[in-house]
C-alpha positions as CSV (number, residue, x, y, z in Angstrom):
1,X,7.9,-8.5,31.7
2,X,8.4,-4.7,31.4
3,X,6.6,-3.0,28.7
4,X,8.3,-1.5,26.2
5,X,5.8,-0.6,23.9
6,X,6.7,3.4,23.7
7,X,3.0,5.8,22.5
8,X,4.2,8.8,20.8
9,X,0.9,9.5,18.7
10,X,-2.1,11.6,17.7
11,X,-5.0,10.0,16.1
12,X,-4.3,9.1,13.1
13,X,-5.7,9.4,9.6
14,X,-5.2,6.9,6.8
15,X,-4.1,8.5,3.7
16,X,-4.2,6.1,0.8
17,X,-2.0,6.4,-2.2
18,X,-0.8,5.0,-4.7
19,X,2.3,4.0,-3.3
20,X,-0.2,2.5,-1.2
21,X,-1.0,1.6,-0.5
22,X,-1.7,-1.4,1.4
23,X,-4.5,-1.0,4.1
24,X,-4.4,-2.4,7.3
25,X,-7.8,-3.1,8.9
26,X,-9.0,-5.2,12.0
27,X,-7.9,-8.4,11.5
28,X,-10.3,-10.4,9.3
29,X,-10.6,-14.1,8.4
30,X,-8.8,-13.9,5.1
31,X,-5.3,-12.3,4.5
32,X,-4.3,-10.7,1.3
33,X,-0.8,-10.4,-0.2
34,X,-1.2,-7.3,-1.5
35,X,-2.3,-5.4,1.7
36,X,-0.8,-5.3,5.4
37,X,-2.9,-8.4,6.5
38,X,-1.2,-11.7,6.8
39,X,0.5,-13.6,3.8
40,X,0.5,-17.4,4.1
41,X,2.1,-20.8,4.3
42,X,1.6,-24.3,3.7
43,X,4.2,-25.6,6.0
44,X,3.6,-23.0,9.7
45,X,4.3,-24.0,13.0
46,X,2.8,-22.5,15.8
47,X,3.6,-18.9,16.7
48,X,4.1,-20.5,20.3
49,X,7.2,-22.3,19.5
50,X,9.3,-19.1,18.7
51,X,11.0,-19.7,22.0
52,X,12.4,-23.0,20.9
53,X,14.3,-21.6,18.2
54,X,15.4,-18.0,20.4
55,X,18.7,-16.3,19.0
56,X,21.5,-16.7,21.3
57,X,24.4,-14.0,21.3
58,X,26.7,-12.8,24.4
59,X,24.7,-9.8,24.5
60,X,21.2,-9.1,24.0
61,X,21.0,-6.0,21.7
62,X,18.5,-3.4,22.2
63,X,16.7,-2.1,19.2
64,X,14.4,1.2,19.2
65,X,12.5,1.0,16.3
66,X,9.7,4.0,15.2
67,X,6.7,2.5,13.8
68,X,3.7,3.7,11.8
69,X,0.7,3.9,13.7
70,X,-2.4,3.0,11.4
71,X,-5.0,2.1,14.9
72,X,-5.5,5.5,16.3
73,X,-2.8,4.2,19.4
74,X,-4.7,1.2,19.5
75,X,-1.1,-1.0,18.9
76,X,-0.3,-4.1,21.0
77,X,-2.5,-3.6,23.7
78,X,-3.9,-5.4,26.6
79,X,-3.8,-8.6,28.5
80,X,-1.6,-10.7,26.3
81,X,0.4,-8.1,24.6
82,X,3.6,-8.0,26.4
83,X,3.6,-12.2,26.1
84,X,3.6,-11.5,22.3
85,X,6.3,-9.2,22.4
86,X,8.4,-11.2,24.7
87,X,8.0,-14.4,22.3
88,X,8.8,-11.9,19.2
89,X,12.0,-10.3,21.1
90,X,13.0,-14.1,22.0
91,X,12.8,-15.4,18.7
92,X,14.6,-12.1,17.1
93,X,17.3,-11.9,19.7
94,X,17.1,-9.0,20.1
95,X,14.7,-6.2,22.9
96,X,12.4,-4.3,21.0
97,X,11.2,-0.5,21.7
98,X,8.9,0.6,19.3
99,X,8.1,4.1,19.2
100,X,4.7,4.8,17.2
101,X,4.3,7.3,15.0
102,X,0.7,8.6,13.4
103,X,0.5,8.0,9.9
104,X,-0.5,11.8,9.2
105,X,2.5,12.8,11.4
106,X,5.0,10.6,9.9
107,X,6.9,13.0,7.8
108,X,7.3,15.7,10.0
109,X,8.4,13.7,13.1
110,X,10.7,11.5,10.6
111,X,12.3,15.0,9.6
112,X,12.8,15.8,13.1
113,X,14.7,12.8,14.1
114,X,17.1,13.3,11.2
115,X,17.9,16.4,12.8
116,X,19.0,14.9,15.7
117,X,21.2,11.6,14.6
118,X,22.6,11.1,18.0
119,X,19.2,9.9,19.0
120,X,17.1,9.0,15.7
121,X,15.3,5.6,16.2
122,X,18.0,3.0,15.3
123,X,15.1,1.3,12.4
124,X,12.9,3.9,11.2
125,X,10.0,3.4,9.1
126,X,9.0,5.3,5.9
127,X,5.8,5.3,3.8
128,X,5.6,6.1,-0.3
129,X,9.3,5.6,-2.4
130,X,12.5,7.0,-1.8
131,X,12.6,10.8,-2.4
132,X,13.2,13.9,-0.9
133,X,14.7,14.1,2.7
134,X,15.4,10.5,2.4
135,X,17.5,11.3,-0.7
136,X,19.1,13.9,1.1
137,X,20.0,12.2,4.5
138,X,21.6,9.5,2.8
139,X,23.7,11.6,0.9
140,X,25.1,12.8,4.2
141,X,25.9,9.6,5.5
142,X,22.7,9.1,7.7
143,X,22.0,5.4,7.0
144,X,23.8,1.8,7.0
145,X,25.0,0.6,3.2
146,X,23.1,-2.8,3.5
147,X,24.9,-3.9,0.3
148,X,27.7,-5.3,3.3
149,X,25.4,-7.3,4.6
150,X,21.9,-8.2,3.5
151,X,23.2,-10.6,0.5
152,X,25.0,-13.1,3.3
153,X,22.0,-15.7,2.5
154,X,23.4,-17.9,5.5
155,X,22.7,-14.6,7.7
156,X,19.7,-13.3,6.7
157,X,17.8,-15.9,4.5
158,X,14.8,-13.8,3.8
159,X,16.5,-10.3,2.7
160,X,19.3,-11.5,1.2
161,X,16.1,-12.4,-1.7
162,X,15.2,-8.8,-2.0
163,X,14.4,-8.3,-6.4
164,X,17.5,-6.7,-7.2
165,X,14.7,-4.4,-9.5
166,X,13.5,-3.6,-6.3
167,X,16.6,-2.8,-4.9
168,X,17.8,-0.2,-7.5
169,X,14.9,2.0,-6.8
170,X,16.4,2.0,-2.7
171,X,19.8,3.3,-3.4
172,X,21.4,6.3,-3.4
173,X,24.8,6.9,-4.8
174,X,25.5,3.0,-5.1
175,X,24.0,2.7,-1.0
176,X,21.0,0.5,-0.3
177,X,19.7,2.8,2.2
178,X,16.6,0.8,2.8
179,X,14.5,-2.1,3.0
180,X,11.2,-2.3,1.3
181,X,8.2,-3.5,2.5
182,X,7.0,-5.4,-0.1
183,X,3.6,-5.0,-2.6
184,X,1.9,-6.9,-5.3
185,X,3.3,-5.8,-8.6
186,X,-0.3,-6.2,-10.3
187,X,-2.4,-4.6,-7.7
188,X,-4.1,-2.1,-9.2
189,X,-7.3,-1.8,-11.6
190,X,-11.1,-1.6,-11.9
191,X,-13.7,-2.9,-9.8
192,X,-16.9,-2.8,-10.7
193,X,-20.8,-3.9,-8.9
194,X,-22.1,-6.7,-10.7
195,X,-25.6,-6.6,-10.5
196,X,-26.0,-3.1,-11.5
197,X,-23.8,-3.7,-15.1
198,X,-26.4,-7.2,-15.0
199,X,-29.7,-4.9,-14.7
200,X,-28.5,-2.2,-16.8
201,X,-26.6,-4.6,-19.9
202,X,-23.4,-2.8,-19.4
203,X,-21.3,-5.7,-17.8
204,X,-17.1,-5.2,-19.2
205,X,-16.2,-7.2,-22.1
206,X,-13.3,-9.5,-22.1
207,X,-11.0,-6.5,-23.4
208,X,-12.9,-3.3,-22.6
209,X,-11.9,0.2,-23.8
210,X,-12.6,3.8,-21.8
211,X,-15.4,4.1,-23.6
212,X,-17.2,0.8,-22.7
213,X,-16.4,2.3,-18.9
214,X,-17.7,5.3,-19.9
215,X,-20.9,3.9,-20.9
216,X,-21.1,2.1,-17.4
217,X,-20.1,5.2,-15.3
218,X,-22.8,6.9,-17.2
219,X,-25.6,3.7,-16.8
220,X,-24.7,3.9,-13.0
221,X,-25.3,7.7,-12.6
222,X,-28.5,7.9,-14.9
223,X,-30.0,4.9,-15.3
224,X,-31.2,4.1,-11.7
225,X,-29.0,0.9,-11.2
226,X,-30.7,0.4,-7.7
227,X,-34.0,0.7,-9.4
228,X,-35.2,2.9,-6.5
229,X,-36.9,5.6,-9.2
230,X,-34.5,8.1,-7.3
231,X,-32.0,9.9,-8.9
232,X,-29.2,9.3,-5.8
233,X,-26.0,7.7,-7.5
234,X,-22.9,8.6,-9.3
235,X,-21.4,6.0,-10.9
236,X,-17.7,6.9,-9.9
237,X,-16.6,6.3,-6.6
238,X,-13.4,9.3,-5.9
239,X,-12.3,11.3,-3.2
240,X,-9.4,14.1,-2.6
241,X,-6.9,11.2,-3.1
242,X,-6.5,11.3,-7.5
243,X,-4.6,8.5,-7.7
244,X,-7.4,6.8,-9.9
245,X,-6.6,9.6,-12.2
246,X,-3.4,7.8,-12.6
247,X,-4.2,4.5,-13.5
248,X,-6.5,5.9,-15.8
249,X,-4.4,7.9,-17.7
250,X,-2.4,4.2,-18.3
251,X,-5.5,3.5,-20.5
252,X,-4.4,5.4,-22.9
253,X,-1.0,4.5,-23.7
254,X,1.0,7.1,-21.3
255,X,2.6,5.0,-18.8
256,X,3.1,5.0,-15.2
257,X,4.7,8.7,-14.4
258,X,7.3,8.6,-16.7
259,X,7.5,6.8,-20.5
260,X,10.0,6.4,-23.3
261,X,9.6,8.9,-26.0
262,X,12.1,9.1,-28.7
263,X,14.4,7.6,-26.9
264,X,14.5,9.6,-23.8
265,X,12.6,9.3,-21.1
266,X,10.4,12.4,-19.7
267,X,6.9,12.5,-17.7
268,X,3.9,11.3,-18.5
269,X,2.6,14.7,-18.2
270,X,5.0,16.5,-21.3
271,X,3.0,13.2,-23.8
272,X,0.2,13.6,-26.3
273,X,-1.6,10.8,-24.6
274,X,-1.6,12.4,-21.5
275,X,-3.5,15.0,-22.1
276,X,-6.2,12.7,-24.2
277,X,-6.7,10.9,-20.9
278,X,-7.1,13.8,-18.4
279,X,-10.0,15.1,-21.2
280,X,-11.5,12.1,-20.8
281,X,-11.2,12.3,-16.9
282,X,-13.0,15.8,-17.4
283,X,-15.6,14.3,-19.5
284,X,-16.3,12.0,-16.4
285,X,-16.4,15.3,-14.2
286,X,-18.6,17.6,-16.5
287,X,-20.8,15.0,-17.5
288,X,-21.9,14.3,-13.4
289,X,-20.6,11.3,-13.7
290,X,-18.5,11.4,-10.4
291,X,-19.0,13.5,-7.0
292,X,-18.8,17.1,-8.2
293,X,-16.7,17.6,-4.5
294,X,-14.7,14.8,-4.9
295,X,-11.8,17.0,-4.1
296,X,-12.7,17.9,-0.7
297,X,-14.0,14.2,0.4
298,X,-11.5,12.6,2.6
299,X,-9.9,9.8,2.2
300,X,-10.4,7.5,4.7
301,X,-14.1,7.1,4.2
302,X,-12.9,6.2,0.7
303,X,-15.3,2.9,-0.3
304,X,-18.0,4.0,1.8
305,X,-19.6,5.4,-1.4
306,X,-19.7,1.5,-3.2
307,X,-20.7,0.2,0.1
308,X,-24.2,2.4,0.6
309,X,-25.1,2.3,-2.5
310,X,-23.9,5.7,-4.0
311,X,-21.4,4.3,-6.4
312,X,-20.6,1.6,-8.5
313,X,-17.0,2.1,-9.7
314,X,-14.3,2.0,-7.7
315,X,-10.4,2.4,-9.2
316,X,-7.9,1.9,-7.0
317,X,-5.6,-1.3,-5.4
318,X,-8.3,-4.9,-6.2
319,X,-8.2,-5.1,-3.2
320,X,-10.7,-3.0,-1.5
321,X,-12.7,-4.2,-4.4
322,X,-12.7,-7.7,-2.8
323,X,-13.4,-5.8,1.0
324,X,-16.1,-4.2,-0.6
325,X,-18.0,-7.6,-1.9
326,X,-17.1,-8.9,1.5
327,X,-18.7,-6.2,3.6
328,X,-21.9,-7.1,1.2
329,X,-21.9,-10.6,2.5
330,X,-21.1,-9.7,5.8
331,X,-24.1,-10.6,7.8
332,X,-24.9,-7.4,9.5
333,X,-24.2,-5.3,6.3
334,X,-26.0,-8.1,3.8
335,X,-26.6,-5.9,0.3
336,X,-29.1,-8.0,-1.7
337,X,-28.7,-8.3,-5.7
338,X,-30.7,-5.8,-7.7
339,X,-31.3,-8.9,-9.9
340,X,-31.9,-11.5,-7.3
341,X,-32.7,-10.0,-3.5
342,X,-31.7,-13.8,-2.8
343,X,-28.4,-12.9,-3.5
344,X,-25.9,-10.6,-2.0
345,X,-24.5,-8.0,-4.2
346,X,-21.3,-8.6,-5.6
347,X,-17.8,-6.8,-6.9
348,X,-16.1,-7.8,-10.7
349,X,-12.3,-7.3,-9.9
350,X,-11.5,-6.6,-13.2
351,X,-8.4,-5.1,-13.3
352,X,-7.2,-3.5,-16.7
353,X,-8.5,-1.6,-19.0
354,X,-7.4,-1.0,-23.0
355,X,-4.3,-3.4,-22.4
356,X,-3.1,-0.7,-19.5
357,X,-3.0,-0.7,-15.8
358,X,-0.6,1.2,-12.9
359,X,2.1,-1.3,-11.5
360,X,2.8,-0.6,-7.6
361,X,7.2,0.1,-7.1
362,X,7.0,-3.2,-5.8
363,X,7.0,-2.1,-2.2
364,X,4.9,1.2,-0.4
365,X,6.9,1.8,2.6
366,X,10.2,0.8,3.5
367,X,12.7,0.5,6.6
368,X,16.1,2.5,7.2
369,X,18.9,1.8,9.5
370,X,20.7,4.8,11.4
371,X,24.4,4.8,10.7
372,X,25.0,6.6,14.2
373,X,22.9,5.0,16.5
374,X,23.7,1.5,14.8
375,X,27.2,2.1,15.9
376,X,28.3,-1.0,16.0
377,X,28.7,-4.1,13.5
378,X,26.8,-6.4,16.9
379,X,24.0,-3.5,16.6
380,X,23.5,-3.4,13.0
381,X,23.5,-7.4,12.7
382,X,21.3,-7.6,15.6
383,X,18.7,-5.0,14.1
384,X,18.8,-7.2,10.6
385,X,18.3,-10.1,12.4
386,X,15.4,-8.9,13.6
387,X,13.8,-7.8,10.0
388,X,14.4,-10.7,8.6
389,X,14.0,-13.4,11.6
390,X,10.2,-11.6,11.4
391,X,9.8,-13.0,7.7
392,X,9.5,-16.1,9.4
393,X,5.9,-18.1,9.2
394,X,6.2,-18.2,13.4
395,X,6.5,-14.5,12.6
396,X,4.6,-13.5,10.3
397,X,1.4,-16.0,12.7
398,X,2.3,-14.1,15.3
399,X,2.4,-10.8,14.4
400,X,-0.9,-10.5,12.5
401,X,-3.0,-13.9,14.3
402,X,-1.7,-13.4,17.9
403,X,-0.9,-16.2,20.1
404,X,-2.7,-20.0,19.6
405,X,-5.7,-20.5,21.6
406,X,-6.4,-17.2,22.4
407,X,-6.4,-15.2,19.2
408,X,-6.6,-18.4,16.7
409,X,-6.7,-22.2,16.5
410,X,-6.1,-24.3,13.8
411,X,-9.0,-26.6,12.1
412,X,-9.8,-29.8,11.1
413,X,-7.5,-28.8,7.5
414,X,-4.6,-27.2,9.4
415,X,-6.4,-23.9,8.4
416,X,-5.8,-20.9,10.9
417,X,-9.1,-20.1,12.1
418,X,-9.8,-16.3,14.0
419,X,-11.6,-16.2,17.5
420,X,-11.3,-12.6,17.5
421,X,-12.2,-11.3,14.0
422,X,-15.7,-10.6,14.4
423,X,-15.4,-6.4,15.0
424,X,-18.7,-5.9,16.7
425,X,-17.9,-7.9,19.0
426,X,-16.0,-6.0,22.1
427,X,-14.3,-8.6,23.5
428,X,-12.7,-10.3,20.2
429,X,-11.9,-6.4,19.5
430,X,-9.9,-6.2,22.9
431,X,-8.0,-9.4,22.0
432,X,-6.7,-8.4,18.2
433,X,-5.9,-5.4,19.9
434,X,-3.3,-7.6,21.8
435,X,-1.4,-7.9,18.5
436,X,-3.0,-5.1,16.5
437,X,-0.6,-2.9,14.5
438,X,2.5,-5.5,14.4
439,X,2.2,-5.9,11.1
440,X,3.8,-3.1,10.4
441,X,7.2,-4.6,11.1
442,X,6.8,-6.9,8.1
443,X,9.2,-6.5,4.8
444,X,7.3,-9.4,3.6
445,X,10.7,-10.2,1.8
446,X,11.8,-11.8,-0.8
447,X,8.2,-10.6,-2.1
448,X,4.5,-10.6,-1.0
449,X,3.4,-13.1,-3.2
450,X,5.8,-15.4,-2.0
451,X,4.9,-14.6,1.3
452,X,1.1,-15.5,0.6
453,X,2.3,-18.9,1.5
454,X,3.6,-18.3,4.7
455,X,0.8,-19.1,6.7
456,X,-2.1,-21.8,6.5
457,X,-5.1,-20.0,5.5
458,X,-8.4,-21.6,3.8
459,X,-8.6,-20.0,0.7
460,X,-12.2,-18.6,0.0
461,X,-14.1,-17.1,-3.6
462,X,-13.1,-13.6,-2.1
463,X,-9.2,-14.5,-2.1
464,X,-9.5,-16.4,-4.6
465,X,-10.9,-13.9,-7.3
466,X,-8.5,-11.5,-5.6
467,X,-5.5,-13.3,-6.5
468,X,-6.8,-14.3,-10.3
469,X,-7.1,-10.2,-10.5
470,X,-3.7,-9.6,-9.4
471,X,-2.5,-12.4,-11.5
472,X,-4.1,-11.0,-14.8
473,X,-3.3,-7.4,-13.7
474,X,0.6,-8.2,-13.7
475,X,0.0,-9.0,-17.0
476,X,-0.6,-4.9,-18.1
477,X,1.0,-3.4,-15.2
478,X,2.8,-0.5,-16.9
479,X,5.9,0.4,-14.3
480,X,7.7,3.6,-13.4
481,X,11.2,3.3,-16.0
482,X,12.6,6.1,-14.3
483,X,12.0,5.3,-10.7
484,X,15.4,4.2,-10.1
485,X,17.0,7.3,-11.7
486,X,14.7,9.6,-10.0
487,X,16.5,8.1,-6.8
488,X,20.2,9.3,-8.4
489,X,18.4,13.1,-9.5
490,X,19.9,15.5,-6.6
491,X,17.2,18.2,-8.6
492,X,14.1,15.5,-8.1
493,X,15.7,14.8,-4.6
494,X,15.5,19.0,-3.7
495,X,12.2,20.0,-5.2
496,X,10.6,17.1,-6.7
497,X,8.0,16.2,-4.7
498,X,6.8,19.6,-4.8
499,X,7.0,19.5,-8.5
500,X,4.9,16.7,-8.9
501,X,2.5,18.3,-6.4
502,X,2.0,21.3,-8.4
503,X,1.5,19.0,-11.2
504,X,-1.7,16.9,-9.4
505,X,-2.9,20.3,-8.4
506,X,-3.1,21.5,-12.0
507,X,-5.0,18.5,-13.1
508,X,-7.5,18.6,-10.7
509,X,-8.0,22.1,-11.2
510,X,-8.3,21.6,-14.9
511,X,-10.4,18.5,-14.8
512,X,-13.1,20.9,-12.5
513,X,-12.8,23.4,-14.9
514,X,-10.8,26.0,-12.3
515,X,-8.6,27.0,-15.3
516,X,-8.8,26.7,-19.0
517,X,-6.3,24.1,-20.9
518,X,-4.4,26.9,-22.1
519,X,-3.3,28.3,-18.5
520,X,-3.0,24.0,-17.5
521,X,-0.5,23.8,-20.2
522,X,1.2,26.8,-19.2
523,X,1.4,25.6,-16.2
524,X,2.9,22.8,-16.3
525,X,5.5,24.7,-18.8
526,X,6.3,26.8,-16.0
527,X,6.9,23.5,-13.9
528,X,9.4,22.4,-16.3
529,X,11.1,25.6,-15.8
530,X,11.3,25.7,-12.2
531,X,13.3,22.7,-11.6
532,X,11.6,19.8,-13.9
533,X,13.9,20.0,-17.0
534,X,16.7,19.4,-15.2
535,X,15.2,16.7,-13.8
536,X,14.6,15.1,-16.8
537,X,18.4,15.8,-17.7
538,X,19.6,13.9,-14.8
539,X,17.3,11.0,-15.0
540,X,18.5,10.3,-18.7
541,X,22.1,11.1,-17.8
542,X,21.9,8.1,-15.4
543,X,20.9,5.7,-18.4
C-alpha cells in the first residue's frame, strides 16, 4: 500500500491548558477518559476484523485531514503502520491523508489554510474552544452546517449523540461549525503527595478550605517533608502555564471565567471574590511557597517538580496526579514512602476545594469541515463517516493499541494487554510508534466517559482512584455560563483572546509583585475599555 501519511512538522512543544488539556503520552497499560489515551469497552472485537465490516460506496472518497502532531513527527511510523491505516481507511470507507501539524505551530499554519479555501485540508483540527479566527471564518461561510447531517442517528450513530450543551458552545450564527473532541466534565482539582501530609499531620480533611492548603503548601516548603534536613522544596508545583490560578480562584466563589452577578453575567475578573483569591495566590508567591520563576519554567516539563522530589502540590487536570503516583511505582523510577521506605510514595487525587473546582467545556479541541473543499454532499458524508465510524471499539483498539498480536493481546479476562508499553525499551518504542499519534482523530463522541467503556481494559487502584476523583469532582465543577454566548460576541470573536491575554498577564504580574493593586485594577479598567464592555453587552444580549 502507498503511504499517505503526509509530515509537515517542526518539533513540537506541548502546551497544556486549561482547555487541556488532555495529554497524550506513549502508550501505557491503563487508558484514561479524561486524557487522549484509550477509553474502553466491555463488549470489543478485535481491531483486526475492521475489514469484515468495510464501508462500501460506488466511489471511494478521499479525505485530507490536518492533524495535531503531539510526538515530535513520530506519528504512524514503521513496519506495520501502513497495515493500520489501510484497515482504518477500509473500515471508514473512505482514503485518508493526514497532514501533521506541530502543536506550537497549529495556529499559525491553521490561519494560513483559511487563507487559501481552495486548498484547506477538507477536516481540520483545532485545539482550545471556539473563538477568534474560528469565529470569524465561519461567519464567512468557511465551514459545513453539521446541523444537516450529524442528528441522522441511522447515519452517524456516534455523533448524532453529541450533548446538545456541548453543541451550543460550537455554533456560530445558528451553524455547528464543529465537532468536539470530547473531555471529562470533572477533570480538574488538587493532587497532593501522601506521605509528606502523613509525616508532617497536614493530610486534607473531608471538606478542606484554602487555608487548610495553605497550611500544607507551607508544611511542604518549610517543614522538610523529605526529612533530608535540606531546605530544597517548594510546596507548589507551577510553571509559565497559570491555569492553576484559575481553578483556584473557583475556591472562593468566583466561578469559571464568567459568573452571574445581579442578574447579568460579566467576568470573573470585574467580582469581589476575584480579587480575594488572586491575594491569596500572592500570599502563596511572597510567602516562598511556589517557584519564585514559575513564570519562565516551561511547560512541558510540568510534573517533573512532584516527580523529583521538589514539590508536593500539583493543581491541574487529576490526571497527571494519577501519572505522577504511577511513575513512583514504576520500577525504574520507585519513590519510597517518607513514612515507610517499604512503600512507594503515593498521590491523593483530591479534587475540590471549599465546595469549588474548574469544569473543562466539555471538549479541548475540536474538528471542522471545509465547505469548499467538501464540495460535495458524497464528500461531506464520506468525511463524517469517517469521524464517527472511528468512535467505534474496532476504532478506538486500533487507533491507540495497534494491531493484535503485535502491539497487544487479550488475557485470560478478555483484558487488552500491551507488548509495547514498556518506554525504555527500543523495540516496544518502534512498535507504538506504528500507531503513535492516531488518537488524535478521536471525538470520543457521544462523551468520554461513555467511551471509557469502549475497550476491555483491567481496571487497576490508579484508574480506579482516578475515576472516583473525576466522579466527586463533577460534583463542584463550576462551568463557563457564558461560553456559548461568547461564541455569538462578534467583539470577543475580534479581540477577545487578546483581552483575556492582557488580563493573565496582569495577574501574573501582580501576583509577583511587578505592579501594585492599584495600577492591576487600572488595568484591567482599561481592558474593559478597549473592547471588554462590549463584550459583556453582547454576551447578555444573547440571553
Amino acid at each position: 500500500m502507498k503511504k499517505k501519511i503526509v509530515s509537515m512538522l517542526l518539533a513540537s512543544v506541548m502546551v497544556m491548558s486549561l482547555a487541556a488539556c488532555g495529554s497524550t503520552q506513549a502508550p501505557a497499560a491503563t487508558p484514561d477518559a479524561g486524557s487522549d489515551a484509550a477509553p474502553a469497552t466491555e463488549t470489543s472485537a478485535p481491531a483486526d476484523s475492521a475489514t469484515d465490516t468495510q464501508a462500501t460506496s460506488a466511489e471511494r472518497q478521499t479525505i485530507t485531514w490536518s492533524v495535531i502532531d503531539l510526538n515530535a513527527g513520530v506519528n504512524a511510523t514503521g513496519e506495520y503502520a501502513d497495515q493500520i491505516m489501510q484497515q482504518i481507511e477500509d473500515f471508514c470507507g473512505a482514503d485518508l491523508e493526514l497532514i501533521w501539524y506541530a502543536n506550537d505551530a497549529l495556529s499559525e499554519k491553521n490561519s494560513l489554510a483559511l487563507t487559501s479555501p481552495s486548498t484547506m485540508p477538507q477536516i481540520m483540527s483545532w485545539g482550545g474552544t471556539v473563538t477568534g479566527d474560528v469565529v470569524s471564518a465561519a461567519k464567512n461561510g468557511a465551514f459545513v452546517d453539521l446541523n444537516n447531517y450529524i442528528w441522522d442517528s441511522e447515519k452517524y450513530p456516534y455523533l448524532s449523540q453529541l450533548s446538545k450543551d456541548v453543541a451550543a458552545n460550537l455554533t456560530v450564527g445558528g451553524k455547528l461549525i464543529a465537532l468536539p473532541r470530547t473531555r471529562v466534565v470533572g477533570r480538574y482539582g488538587l493532587s497532593y503527595r501522601q506521605d509528606w501530609a502523613e509525616k508532617l499531620g497536614v493530610e486534607l480533611p473531608e471538606n478542606a478550605t484554602p487555608d487548610d492548603v495553605y497550611k500544607m503548601i507551607y508544611a511542604f516548603t518549610y517543614d522538610d517533608p523529605d526529612g533530608n534536613g535540606k531546605n530544597d522544596t517548594i510546596g507548589m508545583e507551577m510553571t509559565s502555564y497559570t491555569g492553576p490560578f484559575d481553578i483556584i480562584q473557583t475556591w472562593f466563589g468566583c466561578g469559571n471565567g464568567w459568573q452571574e452577578k445581579d442578574g447579568q453575567l460579566v467576568p470573573v475578573w470585574t467580582t469581589d471574590e476575584y480579587f480575594e483569591a488572586v491575594d491569596y495566590i500572592k500570599k502563596l508567591y511572597d510567602d516562598g511557597l511556589m517557584p519564585a520563576d514559575f513564570y519562565s519554567r516551561p511547560t512541558d516539563s510540568w510534573s517533573n517538580g512532584c516527580k523529583t522530589g521538589e514539590n508536593g502540590v500539583y493543581i491541574d487536570v487529576l490526571d497527571s496526579g494519577k501519572r505522577i503516583w504511577q511513575y513512583f511505582e514504576a520500577e525504574d523510577t520507585l519513590t519510597p514512602s517518607v513514612v515507610n521506605p517499604d512503600e512507594p510514595a503515593k498521590m491523593v487525587l483530591y479534587g475540590a476545594v471549599n465546595g469549588h473546582t474548574l469544569a473543562t467545556a466539555g471538549y479541548n479541541g475540536f474538528f471542522t469541515l471545509s465547505a469548499t473543499t467538501l464540495d460535495t454532499e458524497e464528500k461531506i458524508e464520506a468525511a463524517l463517516t469517517v469521524l464517527d465510524r472511528l468512535c467505534s471499539p474496532e476504532m478506538l483498539t486500533i487507533t491507540q493499541y495497534g494491531l493484535e498480536g503485535i502491539n497487544y493481546q487479550y488475557d485470560a479476562d478478555g483484558n487488552i494487554e500491551d507488548l509495547d508499553a514498556d518506554t525504555e525499551n527500543s523495540d516496544a518504542v518502534a512498535l507504538a510508534n506504528n500507531y503513535k499519534g492516531l488518537n488524535q482523530l478521536l471525538t470520543f463522541l457521544p462523551s468520554s466517559e461513555s467511551s471509557t467503556g469502549a475497550i476491555p481494559v483491567k481496571s487497576d487502584k490508579f484508574s480506579e482512584a482516578q475515576n472516583n476523583a473525576y466522579a466527586e469532582a463533577l460534583q463542584y465543577a463550576e462551568v463557563n455560563p457564558a461560553l456559548s454566548y461568547l461564541v455569538g460576541s462578534d467583539t470577543y470573536s475580534q479581540v477577545g483572546a487578546d483581552l483575556d491575554s492582557q488580563v493573565t498577564a496582569a495577574r501574573t504580574q501582580y501576583i509577583c509583585g511587578s505592579i501594585s493593586l492599584d495600577e492591576f485594577k487600572s488595568t484591567l479598567d482599561s481592558i474593559r475599555s478597549q473592547g471588554y464592555d462590549a463584550i459583556i453587552s453582547e454576551v447578555n444580549a444573547q440571553r
